[in-house]
Each structure stands twice: as structure tokens, then as C-alpha cells.
C-alpha positions as CSV (number, residue, x, y, z in Angstrom):
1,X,-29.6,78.6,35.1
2,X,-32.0,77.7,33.0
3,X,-35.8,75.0,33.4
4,X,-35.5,72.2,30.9
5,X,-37.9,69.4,30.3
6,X,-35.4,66.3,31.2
7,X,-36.0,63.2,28.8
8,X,-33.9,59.7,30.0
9,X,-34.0,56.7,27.7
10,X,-33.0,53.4,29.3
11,X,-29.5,52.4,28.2
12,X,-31.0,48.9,26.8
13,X,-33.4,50.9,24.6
14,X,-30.8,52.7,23.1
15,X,-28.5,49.7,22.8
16,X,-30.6,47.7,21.1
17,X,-31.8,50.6,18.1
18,X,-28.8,51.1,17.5
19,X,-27.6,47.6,17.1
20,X,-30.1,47.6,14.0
21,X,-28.1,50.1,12.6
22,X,-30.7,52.5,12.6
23,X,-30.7,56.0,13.2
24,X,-33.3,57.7,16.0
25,X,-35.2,60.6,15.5
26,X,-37.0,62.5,18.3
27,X,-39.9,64.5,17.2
28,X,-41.0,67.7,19.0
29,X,-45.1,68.4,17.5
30,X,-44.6,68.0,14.0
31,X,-40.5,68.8,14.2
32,X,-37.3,66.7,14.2
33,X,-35.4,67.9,17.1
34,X,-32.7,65.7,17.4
35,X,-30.8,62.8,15.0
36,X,-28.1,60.4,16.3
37,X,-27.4,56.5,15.9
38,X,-26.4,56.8,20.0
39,X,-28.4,58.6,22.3
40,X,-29.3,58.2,25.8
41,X,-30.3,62.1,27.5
42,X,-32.3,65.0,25.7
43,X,-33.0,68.0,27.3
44,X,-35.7,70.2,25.5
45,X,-36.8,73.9,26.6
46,X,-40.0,73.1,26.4
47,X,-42.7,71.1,28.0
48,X,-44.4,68.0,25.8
49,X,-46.1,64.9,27.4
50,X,-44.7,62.4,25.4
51,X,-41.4,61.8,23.3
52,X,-41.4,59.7,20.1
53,X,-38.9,57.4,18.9
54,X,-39.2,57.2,15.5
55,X,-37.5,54.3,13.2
56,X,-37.2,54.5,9.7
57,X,-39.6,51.9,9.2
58,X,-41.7,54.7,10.5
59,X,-42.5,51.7,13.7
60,X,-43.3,54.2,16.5
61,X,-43.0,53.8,20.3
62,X,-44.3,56.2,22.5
63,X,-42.9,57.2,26.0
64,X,-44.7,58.9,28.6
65,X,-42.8,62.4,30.0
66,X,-42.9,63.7,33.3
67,X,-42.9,67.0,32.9
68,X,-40.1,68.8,35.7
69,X,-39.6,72.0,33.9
70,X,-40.2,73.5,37.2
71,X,-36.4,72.0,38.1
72,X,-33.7,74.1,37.4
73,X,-30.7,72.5,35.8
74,X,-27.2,74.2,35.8
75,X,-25.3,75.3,32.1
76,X,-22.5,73.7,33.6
77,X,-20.8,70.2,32.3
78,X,-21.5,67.7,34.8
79,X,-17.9,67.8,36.9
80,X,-16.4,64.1,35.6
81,X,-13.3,64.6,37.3
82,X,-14.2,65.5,41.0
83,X,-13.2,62.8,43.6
84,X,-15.5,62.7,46.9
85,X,-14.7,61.0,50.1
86,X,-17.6,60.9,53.2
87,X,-20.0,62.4,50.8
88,X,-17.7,65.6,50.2
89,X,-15.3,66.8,47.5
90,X,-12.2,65.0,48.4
91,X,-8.5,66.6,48.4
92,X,-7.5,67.7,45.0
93,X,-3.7,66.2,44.4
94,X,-1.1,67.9,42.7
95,X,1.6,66.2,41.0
96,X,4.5,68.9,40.5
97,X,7.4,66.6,38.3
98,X,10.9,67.9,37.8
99,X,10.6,67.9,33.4
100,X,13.7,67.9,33.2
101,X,13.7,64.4,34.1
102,X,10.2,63.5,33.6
103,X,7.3,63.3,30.6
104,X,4.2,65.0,32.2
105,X,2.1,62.3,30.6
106,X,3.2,59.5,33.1
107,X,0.2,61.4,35.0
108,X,-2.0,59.3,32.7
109,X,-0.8,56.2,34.3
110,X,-2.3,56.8,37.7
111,X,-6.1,55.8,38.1
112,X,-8.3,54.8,40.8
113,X,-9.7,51.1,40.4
114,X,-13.4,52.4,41.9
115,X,-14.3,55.0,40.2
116,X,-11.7,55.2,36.9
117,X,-11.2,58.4,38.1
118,X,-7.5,59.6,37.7
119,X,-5.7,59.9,41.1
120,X,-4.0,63.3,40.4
121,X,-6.4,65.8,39.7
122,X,-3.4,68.6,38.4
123,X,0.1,68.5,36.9
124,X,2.5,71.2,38.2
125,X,5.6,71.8,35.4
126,X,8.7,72.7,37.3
127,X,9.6,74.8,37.0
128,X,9.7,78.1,34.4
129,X,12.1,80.9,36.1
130,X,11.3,84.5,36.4
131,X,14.8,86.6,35.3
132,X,16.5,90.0,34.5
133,X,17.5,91.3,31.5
134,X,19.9,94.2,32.3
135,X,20.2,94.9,28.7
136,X,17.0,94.9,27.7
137,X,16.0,95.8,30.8
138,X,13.1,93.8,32.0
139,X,11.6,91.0,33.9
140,X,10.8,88.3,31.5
141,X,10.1,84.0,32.0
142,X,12.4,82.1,30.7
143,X,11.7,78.4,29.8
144,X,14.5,76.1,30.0
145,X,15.5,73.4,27.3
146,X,12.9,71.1,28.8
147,X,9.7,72.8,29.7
148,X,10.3,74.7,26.3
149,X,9.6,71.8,24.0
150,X,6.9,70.8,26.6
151,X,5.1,73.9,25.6
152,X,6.2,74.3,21.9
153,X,4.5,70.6,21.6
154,X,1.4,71.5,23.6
155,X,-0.8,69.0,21.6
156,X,1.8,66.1,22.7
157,X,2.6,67.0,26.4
158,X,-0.5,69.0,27.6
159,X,-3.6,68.6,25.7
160,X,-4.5,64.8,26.6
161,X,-3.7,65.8,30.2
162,X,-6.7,68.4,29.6
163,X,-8.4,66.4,27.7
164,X,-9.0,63.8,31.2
165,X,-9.8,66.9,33.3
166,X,-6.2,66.9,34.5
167,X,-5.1,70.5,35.1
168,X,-1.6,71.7,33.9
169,X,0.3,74.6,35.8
170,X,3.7,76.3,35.2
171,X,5.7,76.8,38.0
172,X,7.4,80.3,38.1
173,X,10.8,79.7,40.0
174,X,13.8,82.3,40.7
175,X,16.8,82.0,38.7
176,X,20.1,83.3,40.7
177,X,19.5,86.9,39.7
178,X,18.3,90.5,41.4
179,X,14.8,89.5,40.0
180,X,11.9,87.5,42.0
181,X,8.4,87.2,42.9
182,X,8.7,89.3,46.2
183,X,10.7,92.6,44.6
184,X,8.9,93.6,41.5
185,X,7.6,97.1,41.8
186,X,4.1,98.0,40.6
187,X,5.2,98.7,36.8
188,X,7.3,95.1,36.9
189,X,4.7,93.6,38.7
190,X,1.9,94.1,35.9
191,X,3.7,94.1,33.2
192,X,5.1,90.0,34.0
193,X,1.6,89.2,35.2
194,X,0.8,90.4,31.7
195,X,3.4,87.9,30.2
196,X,2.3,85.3,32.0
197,X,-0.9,85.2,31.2
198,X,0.1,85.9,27.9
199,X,2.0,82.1,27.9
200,X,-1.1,80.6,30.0
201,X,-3.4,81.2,27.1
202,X,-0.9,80.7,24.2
203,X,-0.3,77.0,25.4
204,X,-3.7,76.5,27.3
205,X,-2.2,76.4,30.7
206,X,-4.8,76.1,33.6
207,X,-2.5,78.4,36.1
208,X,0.3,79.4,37.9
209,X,2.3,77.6,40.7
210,X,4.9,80.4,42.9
211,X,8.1,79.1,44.9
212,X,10.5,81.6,46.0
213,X,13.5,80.2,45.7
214,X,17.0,80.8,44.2
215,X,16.3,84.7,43.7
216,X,19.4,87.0,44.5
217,X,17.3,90.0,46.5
218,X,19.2,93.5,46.9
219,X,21.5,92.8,43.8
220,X,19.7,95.1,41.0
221,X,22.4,98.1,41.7
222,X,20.8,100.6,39.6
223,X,18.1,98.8,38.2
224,X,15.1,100.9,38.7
225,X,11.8,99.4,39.4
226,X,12.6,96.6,41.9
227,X,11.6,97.3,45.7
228,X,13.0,95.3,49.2
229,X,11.2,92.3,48.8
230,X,8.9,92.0,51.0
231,X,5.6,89.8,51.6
232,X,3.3,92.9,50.2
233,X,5.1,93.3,47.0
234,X,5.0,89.5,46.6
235,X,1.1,89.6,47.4
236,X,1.0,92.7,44.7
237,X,2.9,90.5,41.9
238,X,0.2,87.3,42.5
239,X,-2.6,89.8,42.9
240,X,-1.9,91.3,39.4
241,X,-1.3,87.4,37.8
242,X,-4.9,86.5,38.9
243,X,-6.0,90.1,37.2
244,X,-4.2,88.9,34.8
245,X,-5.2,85.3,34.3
246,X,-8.4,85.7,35.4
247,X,-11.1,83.5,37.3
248,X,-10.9,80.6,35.5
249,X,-7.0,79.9,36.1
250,X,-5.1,78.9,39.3
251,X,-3.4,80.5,41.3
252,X,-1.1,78.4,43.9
253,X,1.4,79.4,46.3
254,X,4.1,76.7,47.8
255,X,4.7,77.6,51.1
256,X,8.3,78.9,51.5
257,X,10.6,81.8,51.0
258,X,9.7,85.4,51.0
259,X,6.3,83.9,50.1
260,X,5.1,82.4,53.3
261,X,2.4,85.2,54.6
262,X,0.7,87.7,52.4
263,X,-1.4,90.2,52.9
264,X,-4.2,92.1,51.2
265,X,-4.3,94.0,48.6
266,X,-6.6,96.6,47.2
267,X,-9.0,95.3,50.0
268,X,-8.7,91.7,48.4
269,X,-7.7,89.3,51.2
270,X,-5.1,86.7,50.0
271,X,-7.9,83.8,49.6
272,X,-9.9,85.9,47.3
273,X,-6.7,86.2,45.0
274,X,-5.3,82.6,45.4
275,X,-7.1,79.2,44.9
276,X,-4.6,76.8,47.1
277,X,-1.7,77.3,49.8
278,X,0.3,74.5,50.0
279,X,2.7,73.6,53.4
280,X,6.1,72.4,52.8
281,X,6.9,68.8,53.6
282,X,5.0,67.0,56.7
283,X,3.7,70.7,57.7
284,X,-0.1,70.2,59.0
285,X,-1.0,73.3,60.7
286,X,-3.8,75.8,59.6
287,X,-2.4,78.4,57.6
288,X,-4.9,81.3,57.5
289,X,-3.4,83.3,60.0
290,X,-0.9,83.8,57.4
291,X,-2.8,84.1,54.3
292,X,-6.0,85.9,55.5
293,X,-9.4,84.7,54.4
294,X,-7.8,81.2,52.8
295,X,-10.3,78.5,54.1
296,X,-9.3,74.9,54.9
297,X,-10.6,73.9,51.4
298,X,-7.9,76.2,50.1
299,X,-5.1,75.1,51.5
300,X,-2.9,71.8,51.3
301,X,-1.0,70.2,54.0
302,X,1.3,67.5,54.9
303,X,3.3,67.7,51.5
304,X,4.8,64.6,50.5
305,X,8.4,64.6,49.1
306,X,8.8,61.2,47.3
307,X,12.5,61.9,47.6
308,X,11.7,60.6,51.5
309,X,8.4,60.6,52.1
310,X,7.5,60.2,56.1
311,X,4.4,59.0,57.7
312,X,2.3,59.3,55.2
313,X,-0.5,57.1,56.4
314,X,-0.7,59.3,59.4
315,X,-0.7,62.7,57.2
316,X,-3.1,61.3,55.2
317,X,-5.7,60.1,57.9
318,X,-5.2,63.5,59.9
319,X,-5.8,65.5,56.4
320,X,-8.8,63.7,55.6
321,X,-10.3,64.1,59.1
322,X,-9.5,67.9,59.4
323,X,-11.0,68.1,56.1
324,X,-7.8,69.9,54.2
325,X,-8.9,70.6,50.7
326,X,-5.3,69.9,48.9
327,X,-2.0,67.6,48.5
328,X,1.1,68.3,46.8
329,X,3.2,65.4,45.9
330,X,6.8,66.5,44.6
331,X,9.5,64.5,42.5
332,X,7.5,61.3,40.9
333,X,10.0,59.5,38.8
334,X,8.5,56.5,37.3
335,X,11.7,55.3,35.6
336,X,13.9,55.9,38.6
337,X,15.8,53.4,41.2
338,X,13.4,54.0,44.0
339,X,10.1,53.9,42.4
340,X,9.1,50.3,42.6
341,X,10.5,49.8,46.6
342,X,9.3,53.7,48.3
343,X,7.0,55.6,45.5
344,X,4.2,52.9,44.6
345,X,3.2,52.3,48.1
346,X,3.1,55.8,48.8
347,X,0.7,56.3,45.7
348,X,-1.1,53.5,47.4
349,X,-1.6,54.5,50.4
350,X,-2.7,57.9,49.3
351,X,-5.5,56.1,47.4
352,X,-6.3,54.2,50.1
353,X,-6.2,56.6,52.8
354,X,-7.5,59.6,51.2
355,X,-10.5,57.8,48.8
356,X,-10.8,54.1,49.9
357,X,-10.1,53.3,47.0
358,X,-6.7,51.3,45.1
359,X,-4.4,52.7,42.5
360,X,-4.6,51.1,39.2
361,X,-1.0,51.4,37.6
362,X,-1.1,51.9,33.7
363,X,1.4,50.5,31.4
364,X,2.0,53.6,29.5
365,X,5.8,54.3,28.3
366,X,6.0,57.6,29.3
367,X,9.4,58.8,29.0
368,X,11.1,62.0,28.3
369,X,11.0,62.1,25.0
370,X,12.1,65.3,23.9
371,X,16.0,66.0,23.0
372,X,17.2,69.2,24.5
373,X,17.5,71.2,21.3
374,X,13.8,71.2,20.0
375,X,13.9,74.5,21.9
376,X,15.4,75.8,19.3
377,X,12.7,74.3,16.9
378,X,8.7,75.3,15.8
379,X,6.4,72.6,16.2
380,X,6.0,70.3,13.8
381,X,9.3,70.9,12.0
């Protein structure tokens, strides 16, 4: 935190300088402290009763400052994508697409008409798959022939998601071998926490999403450094990826599998090591008896799977009112046969319902447009 001296100019001031094509000039004393053709909010560090405006005819107008340096102001960016509902933060949505069907950008094409706000607030890519390599033996991720080119492309698929405020997560999903998130022993465990924050920062990746399915447990045979699976070595393996990843990054955990209670670890309680729980489909009970110290803002209920989505004006009403901080929506397919008749009315009525507010649905051609193969290819080649 730090005290500034706040300065606002009216927006018609600034218009209509610039539309002279003129440049402004605010002096500090003696001192040019700022230039621009487009300027609306200065901040200086210091207190000065009056700000000039200064043309380059050298015609000067003169405001008169309140000085509020006593008023602390915060170093962080103003939060442009937050979405409130009865004065509070409202329920961040997550919008976890199959990419091997779907283009992550068709996220773009969801806003809300009152704010202009976007009405997902992260993208989920399912899903990358955690596997064995007997001959090399170890645990790596492997990235299938469609999130690969998703990630080898980073500036196509990911960066204008970030760009909005729209968070990207990979999904970490078993792959029908001995290996998974709840059998890693503590060498394993670090070691693909390491690689996986190793990929998060190599493509800019905002976190992790964990569903235990399709892992194998108890198959290894001789493989040494796997344990019984078992909801403490799955809280170990999470534990070490936020170590890994670090404060700033997500960690999420879908409710189901060897993954649905965890416990604490090191003295850290499960909500101090993840940022959201989220229930499987139509699910609205608390979940912190499961995942100690996880508060309602942490977790996400009512799950809506667009593949048959069920009373979702009734889930939505009962998570706004209990005040759940979190909704996952699973399987949006734009281009598919049941979009038009079941999925825009749900998207509807989760604007409605959760913001009072109305979808606005963008025109963007967002199809998968990657072939198979540019796995095999570098960027730009």
C-alpha cells in the first residue's frame, strides 16, 4: 500500500483536447510529469494543490486538487473481471470443454449484456493425463494430439483468453495405467508437481484442475515409488503442486474418485492448499467435512453437465442463496446437435439466475481448428 495524491479529469475534458489533436502535459512545480494525447486518471506521490493542463499554445487551465494523500490506495490493478451479485463477489464459473472436440476460444463468445463482463470467468482444458513410463521409469504428463497443439500455439488458443481476465487450467486426468494422483510416493509426488509447474509457466497456464479417473491402482508390480492410493497420498501429490505452482496459480479438485476427502498435510488443511472443490453433477451439500478448512467461497456445487443438465434454475437459485462461491459447467459444444434446443437456455438461465443479468451470444467462428498432427510440429512452422 502505498498514499497517493488522486487527480480525476472529467471524461468531456479529455475528449475534447484531444479531439484538437493536441497533446497534454501535466506539470508537477516546474516539471513535466506526464505526456499522452488520452488521459483521464493521474496519480502522483506527492501532494500539490493544483494540476495544470498545459496546451501547446501554452493556453493554461488550472484545476483545483483536493489533496487525499492521507487515503491509502492498493498496488493492485483494479479487478475488471470480478462479477458481483447482492453487493458480493458472485460465483466464479468454470467452463471445462472436451478439446478434443472443442476450440477453447468459443469462451469468447459468452458475455453478459449488463456489465460486458464475460460469463465464464475460467476455461478448464480436458484433459492432460498423468502416465508411467516403465522404461524410463517415471511419472510424466502426457498431452494428447489436441491439447498439444493447444499449448504449442499458446498465443492462438490461450493468450486472448488471458488477455479478457479469463483464466486457463489443465486438467491432469489418469490414463489406464498403475500411475495416478492418489499413489505417487513422496519422491513421485514432487518430482511431477515439479513438471507441472514446469508446463504451467512454459505456456502461461493459470493452474491445475485434478479428476481421478481411468487410473489402474495396484498394477505397478515392481515399480518402486508408488504407494496404496489413498486420500493422504492424493492430498500429498496436490500439496506439493501448489509448492510447486505457487500462490498465484489454481488449484482445483473435481469431486470424485480416490479424490473425494483429503486431509492435511504438513499441518496445512486442505483449504489452505486448494482454491475450489467442485461437487459432481446436481450435488449441493457442504463439503468441508471432507476437505477441512475449505469455506463456502471455496467450494462449487450443483455441477451442471450440458450433456443433461437438470433443474438448473433451482440449483442455481439455492447456490446463490447459500452463497456457494463456484460453478462448473462440463461439455459446451457450440457446434453440436443439442446446442441451440438444451445448451443456450441453460447459459441463460445461469445469467439470469446467478447475475440478473442476460447472455449476449457472440458470433465468433470458433472451431477446432487444429489438425491432429501439429503435435508433431514447433510453432510457427
Amino acid at each position: 500500500m502505498k498514499k497517493n495524491l488522486l487527480v480525476a479529469l472529467t471524461c468531456a475534458f479529455t475528449l475534447s483536447l484531444s479531439a484538437l489533436g493536441q497533446s497534454l502535459t501535466v506539470n508537477y512545480g516546474n516539471q513535466a510529469a506526464f505526456n499522452t494525447s488520452d488521459v483521464k486518471t493521474f496519480r502522483f506521490a506527492n501532494s500539490n494543490n493544483d494540476l495544470r493542463l498545459t496546451k501547446a499554445n501554452n493556453t493554461a487551465v488550472t484545476y483545483s486538487v483536493k489533496d487525499i494523500t492521507s487515503i491509502e490506495f492498493s498496488d493492485e490493478p483494479a479487478n475488471l473481471v470480478q462479477k458481483y451479485a447482492d453487493g458480493e463477489p458472485a460465483p466464479v464459473v468454470f467452463n471445462c470443454l472436451e478439446v478434443n472436440n472443442v476450440n477453447p476460444l468459443v469462451t469468447l463468445n459468452y458475455t453478459l449484456k449488463k456489465t460486458g463482463k464475460y460469463l465464464f470467468d475460467a476455461v478448464v482444458l480436458f484433459s492432460s493425463n498423468i502416465n508411467y513410463s516403465q522404461k524410463e521409469d517415471v511419472v510424466y504428463l502426457h498431452n494428447n494430439e489436441n491439447v498439444e497443439p493447444i499449448l504449442l500455439h499458446a498465443d492462438k488458443y490461450i493468450k486472448p483468453l488471458k488477455e479478457k481476465g479469463i483464466k486457463v487450467l489443465l486438467s491432469i486426468l489418469g490414463n489406464h495405467d498403475c500411475s495416478g494422483i492418489c499413489n505417487l510416493g513422496p519422491e513421485r509426488s514432487k518430482a511431477f508437481a515439479q513438471a507441472i509447474a514446469d508446463t504451467c509457466a512454459k505456456y502461461n497456464l493459470d493452474g491445475v484442475f485434478f479428476d481421478d479417473e481411468y487410473s489402474n491402482y495396484g498394477t505397478q508390480g515392481t515399480a518402486k515409488g508408488f504407494v496404496q492410493n489413498s486420500y493422504s497420498a492424493a492430498s500429498r501429490f496436490i500439496y506439493d503442486v501448489k509448492q510447486a505452482i505457487g500462490p498465484d496459480r489454481w488449484t482445483v479438485v473435481y469431486r470424485w474418485g480416490g479424490i473425494t476427502s483429503l486431509v492435511a498435510v504438513d499441518g496445512h488443511d486442505p483449504g489452505e492448499y486448494l482454491d475450489y472443490v467442485l461437487s459432481n453433477y446436481n450435488v449441493n451439500t457442504d463439503q468441508a467435512r471432507f476437505y477441512p478448512g475449505i469455506t463456502k467461497a471455496q467450494q462449487g456445487i450443483n455441477s451442471i453437465s450440458m450433456n443433461s443438465p437438470w433443474s438448473v434454475e433451482t440449483n442455481m437459485q439455492f447456490l446463490r442463496k447459500q452463497k456457494y462461491g463456484a460453478l462448473l459447467v462440463y461439455n459446451l459444444t457450440p457446434y453440436g446437435s443439442t446446442y441451440t434446443s438444451t445448451q443456450k437456455p441453460v447459459l441463460e438461465t445461469i445469467a439470469k439466475t446467478l447475475y440478473d443479468d442476460e447472455v449476449v451470444f457472440g458470433t465468433g467462428e470458433y472451431r477446432k481448428d487444429w489438425q491432429t498432427m501439429d503435435w508433431l510440429r514447433e510453432p510457427n512452422r
